[in-house]
C-alpha positions, 0 to 999 in steps of 0.5 A: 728691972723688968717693968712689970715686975710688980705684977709678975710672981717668980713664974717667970724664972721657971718659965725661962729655966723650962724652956731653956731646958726643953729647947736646949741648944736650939734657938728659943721662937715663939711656937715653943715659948708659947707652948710653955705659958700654956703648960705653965697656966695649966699648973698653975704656975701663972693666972689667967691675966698673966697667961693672957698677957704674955702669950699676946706678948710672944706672938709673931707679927709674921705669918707662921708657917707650920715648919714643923710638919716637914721633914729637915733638910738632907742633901744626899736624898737629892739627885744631881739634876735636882742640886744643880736646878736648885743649887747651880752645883752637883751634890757631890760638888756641893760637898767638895765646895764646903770643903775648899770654902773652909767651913766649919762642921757646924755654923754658929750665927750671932744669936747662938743658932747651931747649923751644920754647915752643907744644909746652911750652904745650899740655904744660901745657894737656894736663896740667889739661885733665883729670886724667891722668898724665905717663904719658899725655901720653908719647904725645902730646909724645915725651918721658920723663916726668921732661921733662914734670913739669919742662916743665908746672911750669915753665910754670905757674911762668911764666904765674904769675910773670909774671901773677898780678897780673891776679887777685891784685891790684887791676886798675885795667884791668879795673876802672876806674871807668868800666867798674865803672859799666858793670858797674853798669847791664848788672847792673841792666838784667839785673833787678837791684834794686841800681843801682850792683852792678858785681860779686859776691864769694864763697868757693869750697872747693877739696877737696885730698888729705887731708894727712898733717900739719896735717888740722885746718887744712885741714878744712872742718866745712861740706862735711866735706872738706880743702881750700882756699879762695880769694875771687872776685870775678865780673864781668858779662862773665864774668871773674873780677876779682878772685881772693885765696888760696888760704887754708886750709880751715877759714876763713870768708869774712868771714875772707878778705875782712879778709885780702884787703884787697879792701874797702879797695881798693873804698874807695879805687877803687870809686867812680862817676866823674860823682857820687862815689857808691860802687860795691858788690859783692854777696856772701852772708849771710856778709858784713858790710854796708858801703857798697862790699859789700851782702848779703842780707836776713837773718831769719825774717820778711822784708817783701815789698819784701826778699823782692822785693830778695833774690830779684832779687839771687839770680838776678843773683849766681848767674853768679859760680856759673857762672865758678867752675864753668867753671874746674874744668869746663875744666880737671877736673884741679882737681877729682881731689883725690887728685891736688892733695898740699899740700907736694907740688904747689903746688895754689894757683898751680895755680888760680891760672893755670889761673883765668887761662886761663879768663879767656882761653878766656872772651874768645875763646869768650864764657861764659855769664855773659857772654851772660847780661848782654849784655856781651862782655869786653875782647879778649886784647891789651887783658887781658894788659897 
């Protein structure tokens, strides 16, 4: 029962119809509702207090832009210098991403908005590539920005939904046994004292906006910043393997990694497959010493042969730096925190697939771990299985 129903005629039936009618497909907004009260009052369908009251009734509180005197979005008028400023991908890469993705011909979000899949894609590129407003990217893709929040977060909603299993759980894809064992000798052959260290292992601090509830949960003492923390696990071809978060701030390592359960699927997974012989990952001092995890030495007074094993260690384990570093140098939204608001944006899936994507420009366009080790990565067929 509506509550001004004793004010209101049967106008409101026709005004719902005609619009519907004139919008068709496409998401009712405030521009077009209030274009039919104005057509509705000059035939007098409703009176003035009636128009009055209702066209207050659906006006926006948000700024409104003039979307409309902009041309829609169309990929293929923009060269590859442009789609990898903007984008982080070549066109014809962008194309070819969609596809391995899995996306639909066209995206239906929860409120019934139809989008074709290329433009929502590169919305959500656009969007993380560097810190901006859904203001700015009005300009570019034609829509009002209530459009362009529901479109970019329905697509991170996607990408995550779909594969998020590819960092969050154990890929026995990427990380068979006979691929750990190639990791193992490109690592030793790059100088490495460890013979069977397939990857590296680290935390990384992710700083968010200061909460305006729970700060003490997500402070971290070490780099004095609220935040987040995930676990990552680089792999000599410049991916990231394994990814566990996001976690909140004021924990330790050693703490995501009894969380994670990572260790116990290198117990179960991570094992030569011609002797048995177990296959490590290499952290920090901050680690605990098992027989799939080493670290370095640690102490005031070290032996020559440990300060030889710590130091060709170092230079080895410094390439999970570059791919933590690659992900927020790519995608610079990750690192405006006055934009990443916990409980008001998901911050962890963020990363999550913005991580993803990484991993996709990683195998299109090679990194510098990956040169680093002489190990290309696998293709995007072979990853977005």
């Amino acid at each position: 029962m509506f509550a001004g129903d004793k004010i209101f005629p049967p106008f409101l039936k026709f005004v719902y119809l005609f619009t519907r009618l004139v919008i068709q497909t496409k998401m009712p907004n405030f521009r077009e509702t209030r274009a039919c009260l104005a057509y509705a009052y000059r035939n007098r369908f409703i009176n003035e207090r009636e128009f009055v009251l209702l066209y207050d009734l659906h006006k926006s509180k948000n700024p409104e832009f003039p979307y409309w005197n902009y041309e829609r979005f169309d990929l293929d008028q923009k060269t590859n210098d442009e789609c990898k400023a903007e984008f982080r991908f070549y066109r014809e890469d962008i194309y070819k991403l969609a596809e391995q993705l899995q996306l639909p011909d066209e995206i239906t979000t929860y409120n019934g908005l139809v989008v074709a899949s290329v433009p929502a894609l590169c919305m959500y590129l656009k969007r993380y590539a560097y810190p901006c407003r859904y203001g700015d990217l009005l300009y570019h893709f034609a829509r009002p920005v209530p459009e362009l929040s529901i479109i970019t977060n329905h697509m991170m909603d996607l990408i995550y939904g779909r594969w998020h299993h590819l960092l969050t759980r154990y890929n026995h894809d990427l990380l068979s046994p006979p691929k750990l064992l190639q990791y193992a000798q490109v690592i030793e052959q790059a100088g490495a004292a460890l013979d069977n260290c397939w990857g590296f292992v680290d935390g990384t601090v992710r700083p968010v906006c200061r909460p305006s509830e729970n700060q003490r949960v997500l402070y971290n003492g070490h780099k004095r910043v609220h935040s987040i923390k995930f676990q990552a696990v680089a792999l000599p071809n410049g991916l990231v393997g394994n990814l566990f978060g996001p976690i909140e701030g004021r924990r330790h390592d050693s703490f995501m990694l009894a969380t994670s359960g990572f260790l116990q699927d290198l117990q179960r997974f991570s094992n030569c497959p011609v002797t048995g012989d177990p296959l490590c990952v290499y952290g920090d001092p901050a680690y605990p010493i098992r027989a799939h995890l080493q670290r370095p030495y640690k102490g005031g007074v070290l032996t020559p042969a440990q300060q030889d094993f710590n130091t060709s260690m170092s230079t080895v384990r410094s390439s999970v730096e570059w791919i933590f570093g690659d992900i927020v140098n790519y995608f610079k939204f990750l690192d405006f925190k006055k934009n990443l608001k916990i409980g008001l944006n998901a911050v962890g899936k963020m990363y999550v697939t913005c991580a993803l994507m990484q991993n996709a420009r990683s195998i299109l366009y090679g990194s510098a771990t990956s040169e680093y080790f002489g190990l290309n990565p696998p293709t995007l067929e072979e990853y977005f299985i």
